[in-house]
C-alpha positions as CSV (number, residue, x, y, z in Angstrom):
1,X,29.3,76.8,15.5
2,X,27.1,73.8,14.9
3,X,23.5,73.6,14.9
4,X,20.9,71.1,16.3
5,X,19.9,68.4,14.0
6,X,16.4,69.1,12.4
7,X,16.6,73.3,13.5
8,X,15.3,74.9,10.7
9,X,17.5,78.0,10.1
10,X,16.7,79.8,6.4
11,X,13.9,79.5,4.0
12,X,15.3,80.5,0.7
13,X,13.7,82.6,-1.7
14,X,16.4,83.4,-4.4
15,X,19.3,80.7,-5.6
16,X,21.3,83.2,-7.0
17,X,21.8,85.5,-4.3
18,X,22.0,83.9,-1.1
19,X,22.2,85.2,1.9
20,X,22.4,83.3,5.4
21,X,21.6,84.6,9.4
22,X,23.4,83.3,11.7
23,X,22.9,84.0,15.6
24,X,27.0,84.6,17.7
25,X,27.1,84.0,20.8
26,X,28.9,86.5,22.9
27,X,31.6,84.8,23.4
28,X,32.1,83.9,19.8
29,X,32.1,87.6,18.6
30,X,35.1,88.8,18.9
31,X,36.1,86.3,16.3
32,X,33.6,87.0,13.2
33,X,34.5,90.4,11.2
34,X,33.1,91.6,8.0
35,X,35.2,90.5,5.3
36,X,35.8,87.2,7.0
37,X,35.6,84.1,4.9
38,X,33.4,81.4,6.0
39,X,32.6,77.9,5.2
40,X,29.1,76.3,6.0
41,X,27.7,72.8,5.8
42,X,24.5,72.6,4.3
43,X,22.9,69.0,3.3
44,X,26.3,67.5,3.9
45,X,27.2,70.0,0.8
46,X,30.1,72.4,1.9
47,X,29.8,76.2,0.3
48,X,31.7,79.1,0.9
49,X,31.0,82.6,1.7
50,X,32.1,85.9,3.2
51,X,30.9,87.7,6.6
52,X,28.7,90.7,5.0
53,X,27.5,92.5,7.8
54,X,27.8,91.9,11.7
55,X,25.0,93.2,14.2
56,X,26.6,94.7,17.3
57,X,23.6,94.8,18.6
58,X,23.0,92.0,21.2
59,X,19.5,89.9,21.8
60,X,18.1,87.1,23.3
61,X,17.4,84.0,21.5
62,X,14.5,81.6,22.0
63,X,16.9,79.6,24.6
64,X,17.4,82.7,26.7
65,X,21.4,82.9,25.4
66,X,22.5,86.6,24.3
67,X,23.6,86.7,21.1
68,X,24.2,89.2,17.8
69,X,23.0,88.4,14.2
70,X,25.7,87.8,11.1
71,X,25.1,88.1,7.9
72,X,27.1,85.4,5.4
73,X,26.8,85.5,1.4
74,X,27.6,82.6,-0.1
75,X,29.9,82.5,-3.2
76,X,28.3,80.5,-6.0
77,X,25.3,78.3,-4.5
78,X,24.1,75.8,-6.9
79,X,20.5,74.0,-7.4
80,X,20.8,72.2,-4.9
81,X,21.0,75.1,-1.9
């Protein structure tokens, strides 16, 4: 999944603990499971992480798309997250 240049998608509050929503699209949900591993580009800085929790629950996004929330905590952010 890729997002739209200048989207603003977290506001972090703690460095050591981080935790990142994303929105899955329908047809992308059959593929995220907790446990998962995950890799996400922040800042052109790449940091890893693992699927925590998956909302089965489906919603509309400001664009009108259905999607479901994911939950991703990233393994040992830095200073610079």
């Amino acid at each position: 999944m890729t997002a739209a240049p200048g989207t603003e998608l977290f506001t972090i509050d703690d460095t050591e603990h981080v935790k990142v929503d994303i929105q899955v699209s329908k047809y992308d949900l059959a593929n995220i499971r907790e446990g998962q591993k995950a890799e996400l580009t922040i800042a052109d800085k790449k940091y890893n992480g693992t699927v925590s929790k998956v909302n089965h629950i489906a919603e509309k996004n400001s664009s009108g798309s259905t999607v479901v929330t994911a939950e991703i905590d990233i393994t040992n952010p830095d200073s610079d997250i």
